[in-house]
C-alpha positions in Angstrom: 66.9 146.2 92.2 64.7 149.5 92.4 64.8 151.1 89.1 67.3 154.6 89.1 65.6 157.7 89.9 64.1 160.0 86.9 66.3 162.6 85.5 65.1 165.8 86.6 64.5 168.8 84.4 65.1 167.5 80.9 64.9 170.0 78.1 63.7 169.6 75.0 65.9 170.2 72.1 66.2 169.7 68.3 66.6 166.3 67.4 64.5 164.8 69.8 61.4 162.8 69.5 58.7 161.2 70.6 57.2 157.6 70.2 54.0 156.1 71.4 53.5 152.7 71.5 50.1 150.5 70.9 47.8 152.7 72.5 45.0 150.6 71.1 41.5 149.5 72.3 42.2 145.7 72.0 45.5 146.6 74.7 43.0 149.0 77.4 40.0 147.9 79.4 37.8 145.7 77.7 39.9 144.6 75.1 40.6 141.5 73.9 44.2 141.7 75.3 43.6 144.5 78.1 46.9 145.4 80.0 45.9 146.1 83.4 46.4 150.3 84.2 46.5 150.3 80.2 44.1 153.2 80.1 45.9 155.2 82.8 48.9 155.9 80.6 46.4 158.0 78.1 46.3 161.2 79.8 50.0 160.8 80.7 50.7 160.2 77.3 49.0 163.2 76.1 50.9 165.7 78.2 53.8 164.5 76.6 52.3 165.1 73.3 51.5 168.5 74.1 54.9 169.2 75.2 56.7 167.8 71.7 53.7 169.9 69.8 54.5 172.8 71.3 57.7 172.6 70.5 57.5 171.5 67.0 59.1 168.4 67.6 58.3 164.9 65.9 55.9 162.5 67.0 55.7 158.8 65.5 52.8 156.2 67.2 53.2 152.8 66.7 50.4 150.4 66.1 49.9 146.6 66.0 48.0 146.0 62.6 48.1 142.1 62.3 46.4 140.4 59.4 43.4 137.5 60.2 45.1 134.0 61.4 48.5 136.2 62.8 50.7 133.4 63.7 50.4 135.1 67.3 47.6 134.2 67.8 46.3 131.1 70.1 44.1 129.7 67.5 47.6 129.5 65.1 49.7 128.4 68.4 50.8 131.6 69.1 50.8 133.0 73.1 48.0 135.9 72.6 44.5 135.8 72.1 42.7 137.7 68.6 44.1 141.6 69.1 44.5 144.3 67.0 43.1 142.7 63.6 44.2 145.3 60.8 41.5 147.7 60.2 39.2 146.5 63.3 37.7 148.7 65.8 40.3 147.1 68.4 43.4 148.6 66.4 42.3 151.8 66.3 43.4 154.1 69.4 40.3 155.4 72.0 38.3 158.4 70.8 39.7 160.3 74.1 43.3 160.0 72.4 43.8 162.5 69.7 47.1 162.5 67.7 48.7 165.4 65.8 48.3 165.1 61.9 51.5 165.4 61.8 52.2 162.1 63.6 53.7 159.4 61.6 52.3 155.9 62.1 54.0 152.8 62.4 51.8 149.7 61.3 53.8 146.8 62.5 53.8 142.8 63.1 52.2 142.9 59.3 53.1 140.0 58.0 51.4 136.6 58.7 53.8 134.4 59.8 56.0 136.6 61.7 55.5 138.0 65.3 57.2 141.5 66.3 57.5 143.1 69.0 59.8 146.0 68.0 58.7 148.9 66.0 61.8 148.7 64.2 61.4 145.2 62.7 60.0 145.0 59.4 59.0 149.0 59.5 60.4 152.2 58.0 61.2 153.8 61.4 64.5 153.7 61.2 64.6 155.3 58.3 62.3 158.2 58.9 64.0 158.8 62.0 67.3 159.4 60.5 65.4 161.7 57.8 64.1 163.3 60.5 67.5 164.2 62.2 66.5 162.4 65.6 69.1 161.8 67.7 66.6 161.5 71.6 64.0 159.1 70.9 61.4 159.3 74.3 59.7 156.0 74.4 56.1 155.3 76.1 52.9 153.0 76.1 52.0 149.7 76.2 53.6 147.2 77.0 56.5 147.8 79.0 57.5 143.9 78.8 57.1 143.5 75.0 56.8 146.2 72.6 57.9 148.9 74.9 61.3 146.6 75.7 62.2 145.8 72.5 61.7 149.4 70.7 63.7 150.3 73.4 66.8 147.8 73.2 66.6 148.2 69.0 66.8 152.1 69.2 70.1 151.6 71.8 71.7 149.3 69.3 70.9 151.4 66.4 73.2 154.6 68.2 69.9 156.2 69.7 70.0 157.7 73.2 66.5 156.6 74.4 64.4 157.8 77.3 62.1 155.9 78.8 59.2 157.6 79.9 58.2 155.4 83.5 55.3 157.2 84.4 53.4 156.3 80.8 53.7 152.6 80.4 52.3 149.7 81.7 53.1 146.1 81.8 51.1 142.6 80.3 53.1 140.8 83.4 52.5 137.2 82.7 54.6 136.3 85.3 54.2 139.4 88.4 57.9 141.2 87.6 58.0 141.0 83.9 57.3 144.3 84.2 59.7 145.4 86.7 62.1 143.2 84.7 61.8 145.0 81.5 62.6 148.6 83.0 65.9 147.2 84.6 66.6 145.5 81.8 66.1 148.7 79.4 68.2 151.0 82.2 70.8 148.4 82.6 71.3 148.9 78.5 71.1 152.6 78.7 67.6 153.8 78.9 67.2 156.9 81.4 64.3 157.4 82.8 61.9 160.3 82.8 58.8 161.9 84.2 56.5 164.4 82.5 56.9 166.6 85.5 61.0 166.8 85.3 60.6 167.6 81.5 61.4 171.4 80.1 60.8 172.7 77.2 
C-alpha cells in the first residue's frame, strides 16, 4: 500500500495548530539515538513554523525529558539506549532550530518507571489545546514509528482532525517498514496528509 496523495492547497484557519515532535540532539546525527534523515526534517519543520507564525496561530513542541535510570533505557531493560536525559545538552533542540516564545512545551515520558510515546500521556496537552480552541492539530518530527504515531492516533481518539505533515518526519525503523507502517496506519485511522508546498495561508 502507497500512502494517499497529499491534500493540495490547505488553508490555514482559526483553530488550527501546530505540533513538533522531539526535535532533539540525542534523536539527529550524532546522538545517542540518531534517526537516520533526522536532521533533514529541521528546515522543513521551520517553514511550517513560519507559516503558523505568520498567521498567529499556536505552536506546541514536544520534548522527551526523561529522568536518569528511565525505565527505557537498556541499562534498566528497556529497548533504547541513554537519550534525552532531562536537562542534558541531548534534550535540548539544535542551535539552527529556533522556536517562537510563544511556543508551548511539552516535557514528556517524565516519570521513572513509565515509557511514553504520546505527547498526550501524562502531559497537559490536551488541556491547553482545548483552551486554546484547536480543532486541526498538524503533526511533524521525529519519529514517525513512535512518538509521531501515537500523538497522532491519541489526538484522532480525542475528536481531533489531525494532519500529518509527510514531508517533515522521519522514521527509527527497527525493522525496514516500520516507517512506512506507521504512515498507513495513521491514514488508515484518519490522518491526511500534507506537504508545506500544498499549504495556504
Amino acid at each position: 500500500m502507497t500512502p494517499a496523495k497529499p491534500v493540495p492547497d490547505l488553508t490555514l484557519r482559526p483553530g488550527d495548530a501546530l505540533l513538533v515532535a522531539d526535535i532533539q540532539n540525542d534523536f539527529l546525527p550524532g546522538g545517542s539515538l540518531a534517526i537516520s534523515g533526522g536532521d533533514e526534517v529541521v528546515p522543513v519543520l521551520l517553514r511550517y513554523i513560519a507559516r503558523f507564525q505568520a498567521q498567529g496561530l499556536p505552536i506546541f513542541a514536544t520534548r522527551d525529558w526523561h529522568p536518569p535510570h528511565h525505565c527505557s533505557f537498556r541499562e534498566e531493560g528497556g529497548q533504547w539506549p541513554v537519550h534525552c536525559v532531562m536537562g542534558s545538552s541531548g534534550a535540548q533542540p539544535p542551535p539552527h532550530f529556533s522556536l517562537p516564545s510563544s511556543t508551548l512545551i511539552i516535557h514528556k515520558a517524565t516519570c521513572l518507571d513509565k515509557d511514553a510515546y504520546s505527547a498526550f500521556e501524562g502531559t497537559a496537552l490536551e488541556t491547553s489545546l482545548r483552551a486554546a480552541g484547536v480543532r486541526r492539530l498538524f503533526v511533524g518530527g521525529l519519529a514517525t514509528d513512535y512518538c509521531v504515531l501515537n500523538t497522532v492516533k491519541d489526538a484522532l481518539a480525542r475528536g481531533f482532525s489531525v494532519f500529518l505533515l509527510v514531508d517533515a518526519i522521519r522514521a527509527v525503523n527497527l525493522q525496514p517498514d516500520d516507517g512506512l507502517k506507521a504512515e498507513e496506519e495513521m491514514i488508515r485511522l484518519g490522518a491526511r496528509p500534507i506537504r508545506c508546498e500544498h499549504l495556504g495561508g
